[in-house]
GUTIBA-475949 format. One line per field, with one value per residue: residue in one letter; x, y, z of N, C-alpha, C in turn. Coordinates in nm, 3 decimals, m for minus. Example, Ala and Ser with C-alpha at 12.3 -4.5 7.8 and 13.67 -1.06 7.14 Angstrom:
tornu c(A S)
n_px c(1.319 1.285)
n_py c(m0.569 m0.225)
n_pz c(0.780 0.708)
ca_px c(1.230 1.367)
ca_py c(m0.450 m0.106)
ca_pz c(0.780 0.714)
c_px c(1.320 1.290)
c_py c(m0.330 0.003)
c_pz c(0.780 0.787)
# end
This chain:
tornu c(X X X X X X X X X X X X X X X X X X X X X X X X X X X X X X X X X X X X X X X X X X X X X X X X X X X X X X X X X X X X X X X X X X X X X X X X X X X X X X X X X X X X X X X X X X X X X X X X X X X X X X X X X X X X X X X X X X X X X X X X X X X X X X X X X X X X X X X X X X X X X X X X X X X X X X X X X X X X X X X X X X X X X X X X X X X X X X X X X X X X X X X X X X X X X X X X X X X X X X X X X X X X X X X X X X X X X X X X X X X X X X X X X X X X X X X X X X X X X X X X X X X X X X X X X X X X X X X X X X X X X X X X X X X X X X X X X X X X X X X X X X X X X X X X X X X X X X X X X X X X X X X X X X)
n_px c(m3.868 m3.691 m3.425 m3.139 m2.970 m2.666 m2.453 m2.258 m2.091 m2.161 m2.356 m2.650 m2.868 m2.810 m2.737 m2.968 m3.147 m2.980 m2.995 m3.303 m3.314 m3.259 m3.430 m3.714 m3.982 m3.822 m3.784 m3.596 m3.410 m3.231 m3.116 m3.207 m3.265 m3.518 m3.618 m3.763 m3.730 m3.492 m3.420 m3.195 m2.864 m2.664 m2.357 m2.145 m1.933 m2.131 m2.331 m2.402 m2.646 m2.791 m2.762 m2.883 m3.169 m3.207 m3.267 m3.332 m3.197 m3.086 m2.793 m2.532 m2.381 m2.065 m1.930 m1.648 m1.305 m1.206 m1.290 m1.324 m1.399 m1.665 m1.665 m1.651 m1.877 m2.223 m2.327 m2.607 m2.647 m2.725 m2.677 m2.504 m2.175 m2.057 m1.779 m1.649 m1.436 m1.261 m1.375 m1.269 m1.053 m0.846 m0.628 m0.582 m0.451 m0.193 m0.100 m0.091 0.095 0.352 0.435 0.508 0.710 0.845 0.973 1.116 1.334 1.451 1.526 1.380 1.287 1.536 1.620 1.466 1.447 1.695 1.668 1.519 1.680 1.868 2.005 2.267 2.326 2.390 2.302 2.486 2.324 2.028 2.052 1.844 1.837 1.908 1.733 1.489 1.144 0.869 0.560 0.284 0.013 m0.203 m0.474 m0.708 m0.595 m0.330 m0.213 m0.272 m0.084 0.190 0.150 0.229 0.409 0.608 0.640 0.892 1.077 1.168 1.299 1.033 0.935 0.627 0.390 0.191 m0.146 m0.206 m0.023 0.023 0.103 0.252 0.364 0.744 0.731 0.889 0.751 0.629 0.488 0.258 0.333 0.558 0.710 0.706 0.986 1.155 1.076 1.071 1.328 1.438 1.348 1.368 1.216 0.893 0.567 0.245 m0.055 m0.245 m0.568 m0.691 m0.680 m0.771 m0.485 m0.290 m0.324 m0.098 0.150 0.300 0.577 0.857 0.986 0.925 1.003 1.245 1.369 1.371 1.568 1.901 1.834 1.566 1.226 0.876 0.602 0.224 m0.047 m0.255 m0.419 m0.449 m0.375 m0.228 0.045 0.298 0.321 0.500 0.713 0.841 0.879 1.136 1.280 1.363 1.456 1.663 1.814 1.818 1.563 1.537 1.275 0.922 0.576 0.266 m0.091 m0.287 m0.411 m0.387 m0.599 m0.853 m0.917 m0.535 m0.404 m0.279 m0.147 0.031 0.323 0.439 0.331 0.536 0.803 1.050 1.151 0.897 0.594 0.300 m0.028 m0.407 m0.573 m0.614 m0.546 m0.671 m0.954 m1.307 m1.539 m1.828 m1.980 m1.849 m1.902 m2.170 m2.246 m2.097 m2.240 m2.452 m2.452 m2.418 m2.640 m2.819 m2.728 m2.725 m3.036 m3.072 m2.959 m2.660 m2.332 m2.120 m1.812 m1.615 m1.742 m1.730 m1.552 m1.611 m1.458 m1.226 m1.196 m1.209)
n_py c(1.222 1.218 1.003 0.957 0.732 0.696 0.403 0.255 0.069 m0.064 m0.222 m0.177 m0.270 m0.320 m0.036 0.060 m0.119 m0.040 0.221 0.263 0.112 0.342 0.557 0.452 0.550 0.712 0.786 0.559 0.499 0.400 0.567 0.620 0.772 1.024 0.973 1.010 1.360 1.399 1.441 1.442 1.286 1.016 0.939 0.852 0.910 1.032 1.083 1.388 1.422 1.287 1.525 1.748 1.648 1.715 2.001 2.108 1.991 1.915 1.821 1.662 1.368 1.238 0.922 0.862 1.025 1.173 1.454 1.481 1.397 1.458 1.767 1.836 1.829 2.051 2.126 2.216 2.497 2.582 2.320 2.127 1.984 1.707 1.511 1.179 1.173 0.949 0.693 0.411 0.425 0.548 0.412 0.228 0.346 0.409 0.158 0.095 0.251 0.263 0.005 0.004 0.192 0.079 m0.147 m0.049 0.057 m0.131 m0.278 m0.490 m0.538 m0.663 m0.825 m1.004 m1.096 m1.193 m1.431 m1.543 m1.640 m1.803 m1.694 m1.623 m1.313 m1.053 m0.709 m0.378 m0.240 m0.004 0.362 0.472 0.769 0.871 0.854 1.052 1.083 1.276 1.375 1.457 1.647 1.698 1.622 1.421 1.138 1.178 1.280 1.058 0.866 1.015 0.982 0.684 0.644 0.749 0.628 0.383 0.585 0.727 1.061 1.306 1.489 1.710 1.863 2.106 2.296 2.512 2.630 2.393 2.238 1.968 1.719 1.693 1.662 1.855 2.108 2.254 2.490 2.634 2.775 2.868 2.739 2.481 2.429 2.350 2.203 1.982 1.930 1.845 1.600 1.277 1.049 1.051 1.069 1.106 1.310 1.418 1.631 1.639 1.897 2.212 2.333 2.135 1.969 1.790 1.801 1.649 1.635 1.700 1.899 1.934 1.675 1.634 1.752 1.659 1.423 1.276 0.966 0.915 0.825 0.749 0.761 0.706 0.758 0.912 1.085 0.984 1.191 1.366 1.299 1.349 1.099 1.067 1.214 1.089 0.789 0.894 1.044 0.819 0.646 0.790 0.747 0.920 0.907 0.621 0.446 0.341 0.343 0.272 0.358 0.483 0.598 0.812 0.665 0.485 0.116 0.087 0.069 m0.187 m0.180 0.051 0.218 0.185 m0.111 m0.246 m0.156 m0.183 m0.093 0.003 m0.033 m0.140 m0.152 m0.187 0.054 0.012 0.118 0.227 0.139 0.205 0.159 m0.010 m0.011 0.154 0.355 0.387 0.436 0.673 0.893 0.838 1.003 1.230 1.277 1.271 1.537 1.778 1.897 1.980 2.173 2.157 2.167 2.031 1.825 1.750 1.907 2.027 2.296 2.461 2.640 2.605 2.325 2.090)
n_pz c(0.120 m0.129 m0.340 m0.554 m0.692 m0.862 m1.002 m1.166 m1.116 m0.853 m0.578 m0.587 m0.453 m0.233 m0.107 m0.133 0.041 0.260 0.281 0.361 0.582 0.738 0.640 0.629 0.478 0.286 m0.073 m0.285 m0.531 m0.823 m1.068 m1.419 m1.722 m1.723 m1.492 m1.187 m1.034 m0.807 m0.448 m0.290 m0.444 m0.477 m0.622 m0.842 m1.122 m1.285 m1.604 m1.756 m1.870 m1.558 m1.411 m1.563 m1.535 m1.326 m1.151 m0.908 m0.705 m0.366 m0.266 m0.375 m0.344 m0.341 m0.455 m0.335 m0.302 m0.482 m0.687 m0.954 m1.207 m1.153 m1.123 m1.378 m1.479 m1.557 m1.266 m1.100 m0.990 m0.697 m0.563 m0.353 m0.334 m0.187 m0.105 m0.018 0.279 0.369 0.435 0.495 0.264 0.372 0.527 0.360 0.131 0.251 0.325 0.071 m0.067 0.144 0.078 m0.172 m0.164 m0.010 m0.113 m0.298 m0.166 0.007 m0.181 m0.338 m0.581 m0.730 m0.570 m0.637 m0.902 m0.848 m0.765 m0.891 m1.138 m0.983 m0.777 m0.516 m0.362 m0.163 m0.135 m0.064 0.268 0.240 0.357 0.562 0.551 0.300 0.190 0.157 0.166 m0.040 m0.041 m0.212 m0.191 0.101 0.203 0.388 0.276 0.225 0.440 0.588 0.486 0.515 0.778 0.851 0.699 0.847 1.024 0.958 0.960 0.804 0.640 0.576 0.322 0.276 0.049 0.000 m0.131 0.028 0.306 0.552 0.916 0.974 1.289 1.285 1.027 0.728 0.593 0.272 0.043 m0.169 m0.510 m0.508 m0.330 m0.456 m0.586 m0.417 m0.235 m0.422 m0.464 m0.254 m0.174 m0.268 m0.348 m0.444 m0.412 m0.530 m0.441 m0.489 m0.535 m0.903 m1.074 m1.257 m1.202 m1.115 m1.308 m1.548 m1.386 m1.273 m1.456 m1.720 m1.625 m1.336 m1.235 m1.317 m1.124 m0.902 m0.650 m0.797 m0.910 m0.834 m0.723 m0.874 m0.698 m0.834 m0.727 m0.755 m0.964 m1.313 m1.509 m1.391 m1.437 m1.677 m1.947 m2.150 m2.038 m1.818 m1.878 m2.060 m1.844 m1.688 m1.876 m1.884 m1.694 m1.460 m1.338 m1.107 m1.105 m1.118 m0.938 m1.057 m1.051 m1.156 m1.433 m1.779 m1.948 m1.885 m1.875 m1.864 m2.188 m2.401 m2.567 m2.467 m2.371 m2.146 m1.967 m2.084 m1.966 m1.810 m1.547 m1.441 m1.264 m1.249 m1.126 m1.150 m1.086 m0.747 m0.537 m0.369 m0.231 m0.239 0.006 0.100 0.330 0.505 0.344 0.293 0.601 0.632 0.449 0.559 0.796 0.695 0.548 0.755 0.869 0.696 0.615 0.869 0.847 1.009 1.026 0.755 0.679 0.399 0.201 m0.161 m0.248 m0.538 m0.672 m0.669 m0.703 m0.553)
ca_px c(m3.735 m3.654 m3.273 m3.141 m2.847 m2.597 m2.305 m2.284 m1.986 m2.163 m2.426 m2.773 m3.005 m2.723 m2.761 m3.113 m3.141 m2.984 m3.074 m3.399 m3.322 m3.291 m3.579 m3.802 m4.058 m3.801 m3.814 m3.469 m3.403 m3.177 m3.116 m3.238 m3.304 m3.668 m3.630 m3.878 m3.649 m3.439 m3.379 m3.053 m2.811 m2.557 m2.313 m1.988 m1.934 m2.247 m2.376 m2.439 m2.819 m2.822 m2.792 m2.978 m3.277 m3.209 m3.255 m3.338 m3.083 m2.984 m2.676 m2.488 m2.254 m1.962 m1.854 m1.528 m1.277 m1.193 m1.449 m1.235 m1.533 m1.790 m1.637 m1.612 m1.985 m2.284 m2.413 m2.744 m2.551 m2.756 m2.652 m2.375 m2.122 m1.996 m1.709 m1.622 m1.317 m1.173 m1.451 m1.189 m0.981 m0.696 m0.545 m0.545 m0.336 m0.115 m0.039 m0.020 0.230 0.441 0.461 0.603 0.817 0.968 1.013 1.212 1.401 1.471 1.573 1.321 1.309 1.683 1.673 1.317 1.519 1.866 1.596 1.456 1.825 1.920 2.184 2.267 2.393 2.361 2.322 2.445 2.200 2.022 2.025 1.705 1.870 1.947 1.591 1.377 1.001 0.819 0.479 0.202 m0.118 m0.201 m0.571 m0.714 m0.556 m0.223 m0.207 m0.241 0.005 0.306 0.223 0.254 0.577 0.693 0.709 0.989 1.183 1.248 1.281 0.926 0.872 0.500 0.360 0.024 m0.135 m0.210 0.053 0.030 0.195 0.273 0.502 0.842 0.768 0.886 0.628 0.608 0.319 0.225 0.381 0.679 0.782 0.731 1.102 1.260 1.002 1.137 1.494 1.456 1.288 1.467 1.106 0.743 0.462 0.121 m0.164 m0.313 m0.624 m0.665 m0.750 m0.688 m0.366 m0.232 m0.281 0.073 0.251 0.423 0.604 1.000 1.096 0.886 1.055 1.396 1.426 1.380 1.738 1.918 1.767 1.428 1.119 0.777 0.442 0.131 m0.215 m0.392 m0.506 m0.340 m0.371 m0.124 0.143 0.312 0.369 0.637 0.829 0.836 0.933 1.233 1.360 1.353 1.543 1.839 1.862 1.760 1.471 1.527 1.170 0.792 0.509 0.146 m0.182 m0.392 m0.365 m0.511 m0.683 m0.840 m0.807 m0.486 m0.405 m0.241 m0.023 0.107 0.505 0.435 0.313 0.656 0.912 1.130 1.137 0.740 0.535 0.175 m0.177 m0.521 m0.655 m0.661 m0.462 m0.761 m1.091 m1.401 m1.580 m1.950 m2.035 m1.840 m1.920 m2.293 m2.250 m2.046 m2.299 m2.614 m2.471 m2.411 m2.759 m2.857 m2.670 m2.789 m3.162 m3.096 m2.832 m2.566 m2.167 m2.097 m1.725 m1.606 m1.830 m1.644 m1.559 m1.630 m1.392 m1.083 m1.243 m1.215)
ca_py c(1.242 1.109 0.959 0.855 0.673 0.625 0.379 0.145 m0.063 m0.112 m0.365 m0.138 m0.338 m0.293 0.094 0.110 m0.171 0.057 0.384 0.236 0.130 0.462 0.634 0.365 0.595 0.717 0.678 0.514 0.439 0.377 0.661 0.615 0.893 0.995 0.919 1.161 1.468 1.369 1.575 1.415 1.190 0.936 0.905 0.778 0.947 1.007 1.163 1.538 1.416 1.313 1.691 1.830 1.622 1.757 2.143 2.149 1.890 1.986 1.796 1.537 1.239 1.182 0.805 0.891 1.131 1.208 1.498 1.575 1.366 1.590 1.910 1.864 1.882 2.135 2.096 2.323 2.579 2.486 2.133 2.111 1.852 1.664 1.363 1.107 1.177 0.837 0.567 0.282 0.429 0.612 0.304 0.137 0.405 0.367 0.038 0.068 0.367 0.192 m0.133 0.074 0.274 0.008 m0.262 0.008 0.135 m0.225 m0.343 m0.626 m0.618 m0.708 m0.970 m1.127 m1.132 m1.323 m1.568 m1.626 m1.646 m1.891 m1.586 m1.571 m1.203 m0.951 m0.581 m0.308 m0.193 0.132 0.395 0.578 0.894 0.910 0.837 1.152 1.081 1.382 1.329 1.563 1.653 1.643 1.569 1.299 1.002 1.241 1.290 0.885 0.801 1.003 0.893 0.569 0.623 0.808 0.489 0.371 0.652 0.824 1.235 1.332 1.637 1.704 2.010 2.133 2.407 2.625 2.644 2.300 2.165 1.809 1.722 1.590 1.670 1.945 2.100 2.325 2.516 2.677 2.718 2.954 2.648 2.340 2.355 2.336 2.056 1.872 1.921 1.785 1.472 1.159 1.002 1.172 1.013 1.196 1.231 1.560 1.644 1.689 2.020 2.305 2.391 2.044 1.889 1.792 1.877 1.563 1.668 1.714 2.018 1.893 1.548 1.619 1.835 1.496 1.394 1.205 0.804 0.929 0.726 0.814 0.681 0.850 0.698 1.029 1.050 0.984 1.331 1.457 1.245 1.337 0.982 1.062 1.280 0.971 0.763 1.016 1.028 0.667 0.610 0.854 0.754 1.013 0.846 0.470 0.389 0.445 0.291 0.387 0.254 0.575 0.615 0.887 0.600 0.314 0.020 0.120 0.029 m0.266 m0.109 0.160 0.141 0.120 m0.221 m0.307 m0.094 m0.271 0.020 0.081 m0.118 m0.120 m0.166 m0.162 0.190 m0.047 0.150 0.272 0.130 0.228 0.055 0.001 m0.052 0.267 0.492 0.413 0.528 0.819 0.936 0.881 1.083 1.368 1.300 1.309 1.679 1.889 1.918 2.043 2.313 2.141 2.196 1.908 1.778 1.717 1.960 2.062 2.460 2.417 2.722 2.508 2.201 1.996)
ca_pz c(0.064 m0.266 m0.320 m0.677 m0.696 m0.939 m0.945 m1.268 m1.054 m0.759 m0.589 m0.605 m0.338 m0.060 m0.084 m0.107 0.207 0.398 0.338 0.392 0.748 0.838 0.645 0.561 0.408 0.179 m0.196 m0.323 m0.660 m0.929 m1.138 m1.516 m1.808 m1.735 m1.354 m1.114 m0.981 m0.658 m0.332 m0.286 m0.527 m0.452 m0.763 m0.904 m1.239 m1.347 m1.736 m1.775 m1.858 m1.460 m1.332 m1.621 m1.502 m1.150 m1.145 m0.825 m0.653 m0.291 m0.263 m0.405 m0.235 m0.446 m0.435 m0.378 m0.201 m0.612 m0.782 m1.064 m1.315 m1.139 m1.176 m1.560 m1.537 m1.526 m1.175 m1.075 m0.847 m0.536 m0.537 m0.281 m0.370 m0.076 m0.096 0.081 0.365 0.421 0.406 0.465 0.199 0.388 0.576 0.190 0.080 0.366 0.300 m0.095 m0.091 0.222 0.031 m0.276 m0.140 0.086 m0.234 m0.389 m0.106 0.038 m0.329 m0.360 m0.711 m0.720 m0.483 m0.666 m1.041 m0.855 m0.674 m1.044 m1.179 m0.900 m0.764 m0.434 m0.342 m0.089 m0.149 0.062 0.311 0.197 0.451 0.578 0.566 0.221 0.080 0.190 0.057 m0.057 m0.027 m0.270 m0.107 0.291 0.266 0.472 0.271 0.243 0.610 0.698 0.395 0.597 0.910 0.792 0.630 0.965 1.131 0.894 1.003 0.656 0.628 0.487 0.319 0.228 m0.035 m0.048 m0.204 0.166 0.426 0.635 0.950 1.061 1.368 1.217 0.856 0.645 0.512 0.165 0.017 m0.254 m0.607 m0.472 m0.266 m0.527 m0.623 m0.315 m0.227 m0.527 m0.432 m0.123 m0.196 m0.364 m0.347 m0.507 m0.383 m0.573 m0.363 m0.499 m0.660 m1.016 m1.101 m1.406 m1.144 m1.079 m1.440 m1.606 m1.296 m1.280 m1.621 m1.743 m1.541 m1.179 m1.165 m1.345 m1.000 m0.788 m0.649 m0.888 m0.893 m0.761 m0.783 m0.866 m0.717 m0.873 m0.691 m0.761 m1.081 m1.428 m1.582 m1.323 m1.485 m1.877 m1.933 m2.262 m1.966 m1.711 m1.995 m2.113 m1.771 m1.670 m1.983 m1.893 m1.574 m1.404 m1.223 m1.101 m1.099 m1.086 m0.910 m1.107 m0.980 m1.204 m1.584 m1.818 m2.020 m1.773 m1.852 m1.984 m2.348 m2.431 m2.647 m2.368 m2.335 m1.928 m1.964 m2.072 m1.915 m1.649 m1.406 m1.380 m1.193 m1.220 m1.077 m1.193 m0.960 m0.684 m0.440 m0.230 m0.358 m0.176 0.117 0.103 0.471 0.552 0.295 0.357 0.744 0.659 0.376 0.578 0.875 0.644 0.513 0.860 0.898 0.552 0.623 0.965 0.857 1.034 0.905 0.692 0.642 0.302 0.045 m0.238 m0.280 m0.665 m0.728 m0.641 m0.727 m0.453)
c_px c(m3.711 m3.455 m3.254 m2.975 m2.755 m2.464 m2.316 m2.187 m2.036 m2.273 m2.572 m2.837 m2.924 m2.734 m2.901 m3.206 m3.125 m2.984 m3.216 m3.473 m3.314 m3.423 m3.665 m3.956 m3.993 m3.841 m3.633 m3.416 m3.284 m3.230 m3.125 m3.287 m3.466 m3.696 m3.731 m3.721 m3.579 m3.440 m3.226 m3.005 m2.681 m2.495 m2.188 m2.006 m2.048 m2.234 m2.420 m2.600 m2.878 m2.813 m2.888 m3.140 m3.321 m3.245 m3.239 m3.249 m3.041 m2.849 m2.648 m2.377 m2.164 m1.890 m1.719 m1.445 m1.254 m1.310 m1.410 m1.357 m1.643 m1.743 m1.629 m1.800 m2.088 m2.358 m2.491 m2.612 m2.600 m2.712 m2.507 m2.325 m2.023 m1.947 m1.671 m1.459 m1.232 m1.252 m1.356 m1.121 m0.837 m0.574 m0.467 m0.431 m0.243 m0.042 0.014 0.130 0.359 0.492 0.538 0.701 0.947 1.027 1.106 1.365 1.507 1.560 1.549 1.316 1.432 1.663 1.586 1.404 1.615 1.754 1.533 1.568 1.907 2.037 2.159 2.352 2.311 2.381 2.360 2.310 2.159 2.007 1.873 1.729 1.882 1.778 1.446 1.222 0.880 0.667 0.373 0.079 m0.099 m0.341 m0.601 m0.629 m0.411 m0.133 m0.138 m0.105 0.154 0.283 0.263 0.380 0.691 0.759 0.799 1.112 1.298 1.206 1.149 0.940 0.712 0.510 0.221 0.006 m0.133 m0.112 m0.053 0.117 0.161 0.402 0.570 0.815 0.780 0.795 0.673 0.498 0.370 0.317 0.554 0.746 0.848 0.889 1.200 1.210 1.090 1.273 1.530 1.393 1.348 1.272 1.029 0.668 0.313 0.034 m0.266 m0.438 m0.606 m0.773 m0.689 m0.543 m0.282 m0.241 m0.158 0.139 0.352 0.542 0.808 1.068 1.040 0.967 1.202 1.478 1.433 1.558 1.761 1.892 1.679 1.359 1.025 0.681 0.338 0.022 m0.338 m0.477 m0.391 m0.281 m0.262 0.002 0.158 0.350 0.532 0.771 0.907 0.930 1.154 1.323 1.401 1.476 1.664 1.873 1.842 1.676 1.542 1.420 1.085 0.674 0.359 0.042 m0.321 m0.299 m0.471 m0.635 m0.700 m0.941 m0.640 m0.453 m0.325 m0.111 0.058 0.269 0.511 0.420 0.484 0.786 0.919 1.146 0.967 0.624 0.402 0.007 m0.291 m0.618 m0.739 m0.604 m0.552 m0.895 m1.177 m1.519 m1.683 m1.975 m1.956 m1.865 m2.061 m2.284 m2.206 m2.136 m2.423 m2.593 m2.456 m2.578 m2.837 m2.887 m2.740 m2.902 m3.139 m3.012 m2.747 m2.433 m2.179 m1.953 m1.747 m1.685 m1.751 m1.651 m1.521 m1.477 m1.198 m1.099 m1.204 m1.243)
c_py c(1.139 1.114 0.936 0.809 0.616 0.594 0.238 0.069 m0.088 m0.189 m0.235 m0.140 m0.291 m0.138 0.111 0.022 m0.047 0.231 0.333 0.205 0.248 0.563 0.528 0.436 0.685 0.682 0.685 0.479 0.484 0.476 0.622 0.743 0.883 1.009 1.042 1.226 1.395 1.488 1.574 1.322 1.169 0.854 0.862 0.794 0.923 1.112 1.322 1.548 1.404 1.455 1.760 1.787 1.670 1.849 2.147 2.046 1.976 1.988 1.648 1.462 1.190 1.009 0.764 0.992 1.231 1.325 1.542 1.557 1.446 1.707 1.940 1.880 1.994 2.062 2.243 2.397 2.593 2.409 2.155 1.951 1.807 1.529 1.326 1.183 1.061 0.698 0.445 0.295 0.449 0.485 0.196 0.219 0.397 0.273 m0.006 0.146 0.289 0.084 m0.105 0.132 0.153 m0.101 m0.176 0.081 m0.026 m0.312 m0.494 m0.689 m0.687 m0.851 m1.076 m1.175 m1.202 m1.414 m1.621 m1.683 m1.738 m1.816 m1.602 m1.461 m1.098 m0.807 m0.510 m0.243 m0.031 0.236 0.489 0.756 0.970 0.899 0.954 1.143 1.229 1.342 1.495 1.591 1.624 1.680 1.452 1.213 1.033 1.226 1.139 0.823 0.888 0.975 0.779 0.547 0.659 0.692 0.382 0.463 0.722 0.959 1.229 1.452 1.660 1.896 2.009 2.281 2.510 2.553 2.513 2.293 2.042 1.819 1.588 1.568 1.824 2.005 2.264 2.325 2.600 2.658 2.802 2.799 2.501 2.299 2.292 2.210 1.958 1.815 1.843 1.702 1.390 1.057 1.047 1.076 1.135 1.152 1.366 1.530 1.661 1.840 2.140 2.313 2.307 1.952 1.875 1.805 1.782 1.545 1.660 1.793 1.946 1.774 1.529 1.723 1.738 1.522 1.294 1.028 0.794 0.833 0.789 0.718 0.764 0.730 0.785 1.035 1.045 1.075 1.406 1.404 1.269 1.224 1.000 1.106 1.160 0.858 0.781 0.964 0.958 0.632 0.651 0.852 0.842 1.000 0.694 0.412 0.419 0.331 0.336 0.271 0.348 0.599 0.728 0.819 0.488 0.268 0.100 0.065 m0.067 m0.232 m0.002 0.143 0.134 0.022 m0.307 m0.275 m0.162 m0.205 0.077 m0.051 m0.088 m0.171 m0.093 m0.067 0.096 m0.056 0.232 0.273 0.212 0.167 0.084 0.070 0.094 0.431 0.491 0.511 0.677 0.929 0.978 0.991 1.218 1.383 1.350 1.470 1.780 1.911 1.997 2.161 2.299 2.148 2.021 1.885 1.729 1.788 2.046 2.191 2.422 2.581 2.683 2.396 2.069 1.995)
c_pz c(m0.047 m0.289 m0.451 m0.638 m0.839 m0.955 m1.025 m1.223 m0.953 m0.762 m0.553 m0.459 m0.222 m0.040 m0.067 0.009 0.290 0.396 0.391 0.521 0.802 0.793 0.532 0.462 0.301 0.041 m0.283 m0.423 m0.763 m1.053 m1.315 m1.592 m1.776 m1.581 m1.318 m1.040 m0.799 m0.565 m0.354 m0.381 m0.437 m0.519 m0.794 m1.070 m1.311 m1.492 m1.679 m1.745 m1.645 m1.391 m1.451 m1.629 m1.358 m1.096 m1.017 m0.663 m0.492 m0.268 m0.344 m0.386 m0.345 m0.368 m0.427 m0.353 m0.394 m0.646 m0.888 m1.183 m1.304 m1.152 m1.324 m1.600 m1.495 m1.434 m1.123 m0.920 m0.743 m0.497 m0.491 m0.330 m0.271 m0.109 0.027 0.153 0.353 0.358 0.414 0.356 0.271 0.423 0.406 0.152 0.103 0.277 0.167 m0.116 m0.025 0.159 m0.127 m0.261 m0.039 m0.032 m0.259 m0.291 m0.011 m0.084 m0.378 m0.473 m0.779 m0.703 m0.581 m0.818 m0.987 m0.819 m0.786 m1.131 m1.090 m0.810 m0.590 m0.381 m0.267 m0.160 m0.045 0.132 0.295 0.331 0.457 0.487 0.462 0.110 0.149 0.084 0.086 m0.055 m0.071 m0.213 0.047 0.338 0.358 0.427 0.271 0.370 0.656 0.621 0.485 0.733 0.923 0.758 0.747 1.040 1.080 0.865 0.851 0.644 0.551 0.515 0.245 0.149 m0.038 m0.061 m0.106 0.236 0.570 0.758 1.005 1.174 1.283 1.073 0.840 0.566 0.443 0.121 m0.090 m0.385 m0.618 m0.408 m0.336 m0.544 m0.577 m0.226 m0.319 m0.501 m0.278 m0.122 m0.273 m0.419 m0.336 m0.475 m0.413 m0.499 m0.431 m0.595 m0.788 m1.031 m1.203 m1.350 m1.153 m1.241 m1.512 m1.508 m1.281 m1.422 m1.599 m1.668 m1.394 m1.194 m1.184 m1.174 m0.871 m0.804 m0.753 m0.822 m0.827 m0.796 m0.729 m0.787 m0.759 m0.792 m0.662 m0.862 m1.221 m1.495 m1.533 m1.417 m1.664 m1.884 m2.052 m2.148 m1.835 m1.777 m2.009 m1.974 m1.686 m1.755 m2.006 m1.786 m1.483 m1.297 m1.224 m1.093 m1.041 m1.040 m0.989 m1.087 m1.078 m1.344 m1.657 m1.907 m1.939 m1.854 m1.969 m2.092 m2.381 m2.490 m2.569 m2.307 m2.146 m1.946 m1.984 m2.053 m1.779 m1.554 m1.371 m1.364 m1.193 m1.175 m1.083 m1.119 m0.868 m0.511 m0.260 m0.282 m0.174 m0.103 0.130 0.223 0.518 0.505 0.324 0.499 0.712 0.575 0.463 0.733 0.837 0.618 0.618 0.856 0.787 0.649 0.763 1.001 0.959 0.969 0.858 0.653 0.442 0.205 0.033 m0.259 m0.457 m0.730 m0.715 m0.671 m0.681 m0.321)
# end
C-alpha cells in the first residue's frame, strides 16, 4: 500500500511515524510533482496537478470536516472523498461559539470599555428568553455547538438543508423554511457547508430578517458571508454585532473595513483547528475499513458537496 500525503501546514514525520506503526511495510511519503501513483492520499488543499497524477486514487482523507477546496477540483471519479467527523474539533467549536455568544449576550464588551474608562456601572440583566440563537447547519460540529448552548438555557432554533430533529430545539429545513428560521432567531450562528446553494446566503435580505439587534457569528467559511451587506447593516443598526473567525481572503487584508469596525470581532480561523493525534486514529480506522468493503462514516456525496 502506497500513501501520499499532503499538508504544507503540518509536521510530515508524525504522520508517516504513525501510519507506519500500523503498516510498517507501507510506503508513506510526501507528495511532490513526479511522485509514484498512490493507493490512498491524505490532503489539506492540495493542487489540481495532485489528482491528475493520481488516475487511479481509491480514496482520499480530507484534513478537515471542510471539502469545499476539494470539490473545486477534478478528482478521478473512483476516488472516494472521505472527511474528517470531529477529530477534536467539535468540542472547539463549542467553546468558540459559547464564548461569543455569551460576551455579547452578557454585555462584556460594555463592561471591558467602562473598566478601561475607569466607569463603574451596572447594566440591566439580559434575559435568556429574549435572545433565541439560531444555529445554521446540524452536522457533527453543529449538533455539539447547540448542545452546548442548551446548557445556558437559551431558545435554539437550528436549519439544515433535510428535515432534522433535536430534543428541545426547533428545528427548520430546507429553503421553504429559511425565513421563518430567520425570524425566529435574534442570534445566527453559521455552521454550514459551503456549497453552489449556500454561497452569499449570509447576504442583505437573510440577515435583515434576524430580529432587530441580532448578531452574527460565521465559523464556516467566508464565502457564505457578503461582507458590504454585514457592513450596511451594522451601520443602520439593524444588527448589534458580529463575531468572524473565516474570511473570503485569509489572512485577511489589512486594508479590510472589519479590522476596524467596533461591532466585529475577529479571529484568525482558529475556531476549530485540527488535532493530529485524533485525526490520525480516526483516518487510519477508516483506512482500516475501505479495503475490506466496510461502511465508512464521513465520505462526501460529491453531488451536494459535502
Amino acid at each position: 500500500m502506497r500513501i501520499a500525503l499532503y499538508n504544507p501546514d503540518g509536521v510530515a514525520q508524525f504522520w508517516i511515524d504513525g501510519l507506519h506503526a500500523v503498516w510498517p511495510e507501507a510506503e508513506v511519503a510526501l507528495w511532490s510533482p513526479g511522485s509514484p501513483a498512490a493507493d490512498f492520499a491524505i490532503a489539506w488543499a492540495p493542487p489540481q496537478a495532485f489528482f491528475d497524477e493520481q488516475p487511479h486514487l481509491q480514496a482520499v482523507f480530507n484534513l478537515g470536516a471542510g471539502v469545499d477546496a476539494l470539490m473545486r477540483l477534478r478528482i478521478p471519479p473512483q476516488t472516494q472523498v472521505v472527511r474528517l467527523e470531529d477529530a477534536g474539533m467539535a468540542v472547539q467549536m463549542a467553546e468558540y461559539v459559547c464564548h461569543a455568544v455569551l460576551r455579547h449576550f452578557r454585555g462584556l464588551d460594555a463592561y471591558e470599555a467602562d473598566a478601561r474608562a475607569g466607569r463603574w456601572r451596572k447594566q440591566a440583566p439580559a434575559v435568556h428568553g429574549d435572545f433565541p440563537v439560531g444555529v445554521m447547519g446540524l452536522g457533527v460540529l453543529g449538533t455539539r455547538v447547540v448542545r452546548a448552548l442548551q446548557g445556558f438555557e437559551f431558545p435554539i432554533n437550528a436549519w439544515s438543508r433535510q428535515p432534522k430533529a433535536l430534543d428541545g430545539v426547533r428545528c427548520f429545513a430546507g429553503t421553504e423554511q429559511l425565513d421563518a428560521f430567520l425570524a425566529a432567531s435574534k442570534v445566527l450562528v453559521c455552521l454550514l457547508p459551503l456549497t453552489v446553494d449556500t454561497q452569499n446566503i449570509l447576504n442583505q435580505d437573510t440577515l435583515s430578517r434576524l430580529q432587530p439587534g441580532g448578531y452574527v457569528v460565521n465559523v464556516a467559511r467566508g464565502a457564505h458571508l457578503v461582507d458590504a451587506d454585514l457592513l450596511a447593516l451594522l451601520d443602520r443598526g439593524h444588527l448589534a454585532g458580529a463575531t468572524l473567525d473565516v474570511f473570503r481572503t485569509e489572512p485577511l487584508p489589512s486594508e479590510h473595513p472589519f479590522w476596524r469596525h467596533p461591532k466585529i470581532h475577529i479571529t484568525p480561523h482558529i475556531s476549530a483547528r485540527t488535532l493530529d493525534a485524533e485525526s490520525l486514529a480516526q483516518i487510519i480506522t477508516k483506512l482500516q475499513a475501505l479495503p475490506q468493503g466496510l461502511p465508512v462514516a464521513g465520505v462526501v456525496q460529491r453531488e451536494r458537496g459535502y
